[in-house]
C-alpha positions in Angstrom: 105.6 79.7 108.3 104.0 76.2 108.6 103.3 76.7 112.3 102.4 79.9 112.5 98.7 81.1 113.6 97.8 82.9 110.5 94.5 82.6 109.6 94.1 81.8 105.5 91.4 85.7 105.7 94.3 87.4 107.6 96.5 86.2 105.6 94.5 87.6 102.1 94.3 90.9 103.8 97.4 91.8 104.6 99.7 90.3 101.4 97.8 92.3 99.0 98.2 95.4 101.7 102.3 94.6 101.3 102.4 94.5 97.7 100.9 97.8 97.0 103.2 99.1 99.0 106.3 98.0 97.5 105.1 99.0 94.2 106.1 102.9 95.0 109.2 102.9 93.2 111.8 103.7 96.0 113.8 101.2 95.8 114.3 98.2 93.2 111.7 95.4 93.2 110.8 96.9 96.9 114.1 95.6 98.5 114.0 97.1 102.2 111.1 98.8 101.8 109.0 95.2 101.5 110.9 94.1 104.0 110.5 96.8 106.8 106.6 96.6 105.6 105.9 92.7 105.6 107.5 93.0 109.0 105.2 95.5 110.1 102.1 93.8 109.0 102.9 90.3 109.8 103.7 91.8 113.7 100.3 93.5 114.0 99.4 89.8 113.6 101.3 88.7 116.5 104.3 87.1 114.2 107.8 87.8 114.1 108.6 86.7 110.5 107.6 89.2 107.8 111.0 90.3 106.8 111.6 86.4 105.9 108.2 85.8 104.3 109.5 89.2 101.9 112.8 87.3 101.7 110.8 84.1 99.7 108.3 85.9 98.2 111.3 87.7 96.6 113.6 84.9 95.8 110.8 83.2 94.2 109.8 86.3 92.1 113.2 86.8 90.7 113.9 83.3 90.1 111.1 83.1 87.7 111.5 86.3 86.3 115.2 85.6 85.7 113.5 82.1 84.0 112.8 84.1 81.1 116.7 84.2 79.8 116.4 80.8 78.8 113.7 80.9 75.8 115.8 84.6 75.2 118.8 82.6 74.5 117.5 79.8 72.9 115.3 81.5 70.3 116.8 84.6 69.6 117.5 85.6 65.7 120.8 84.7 64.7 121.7 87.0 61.9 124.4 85.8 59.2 127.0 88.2 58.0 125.8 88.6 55.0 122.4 89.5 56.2 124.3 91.9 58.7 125.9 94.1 55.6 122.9 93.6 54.3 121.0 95.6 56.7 124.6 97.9 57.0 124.4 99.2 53.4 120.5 100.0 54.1 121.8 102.4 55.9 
């Protein structure tokens, strides 16, 4: 991707273009449809490497998504036993 001849305006017209599309909900986080549609776009540019632009955008996407596990874990309420029957005999 750093030596292709993208310009930075076709660029900002066609990424925004790709992710609309892969929000239609066919298929999870727009695996296969993304890449068949990055593809697309990035050859009516004259380039041959939209699946693998998808493939990064994607692995950076879940990577941070998957990011937020760590406060999860770290923060979560940890109930005690007794606050446990506590909240058992409430109901």
């Amino acid at each position: 991707f750093l030596h292709a001849n993208i310009g930075i305006k076709q660029l900002f017209s066609i990424i925004p273009v790709g992710l609309i599309s892969i929000a239609i909900p066919i298929s999870p986080a727009g695996a296969g449809v993304g890449h068949l549609v990055f593809e697309e776009l990035f050859k009516a540019l004259g380039q041959d490497k939209g699946a693998s632009f998808f493939n990064l955008y994607f692995l950076v996407a879940i990577s941070v998504n998957l990011l937020g596990v760590i406060p999860y874990v770290l923060w979560k309420k940890k109930h005690t036993f007794k606050e446990a029957e506590a909240l058992e005999e409430v109901q």
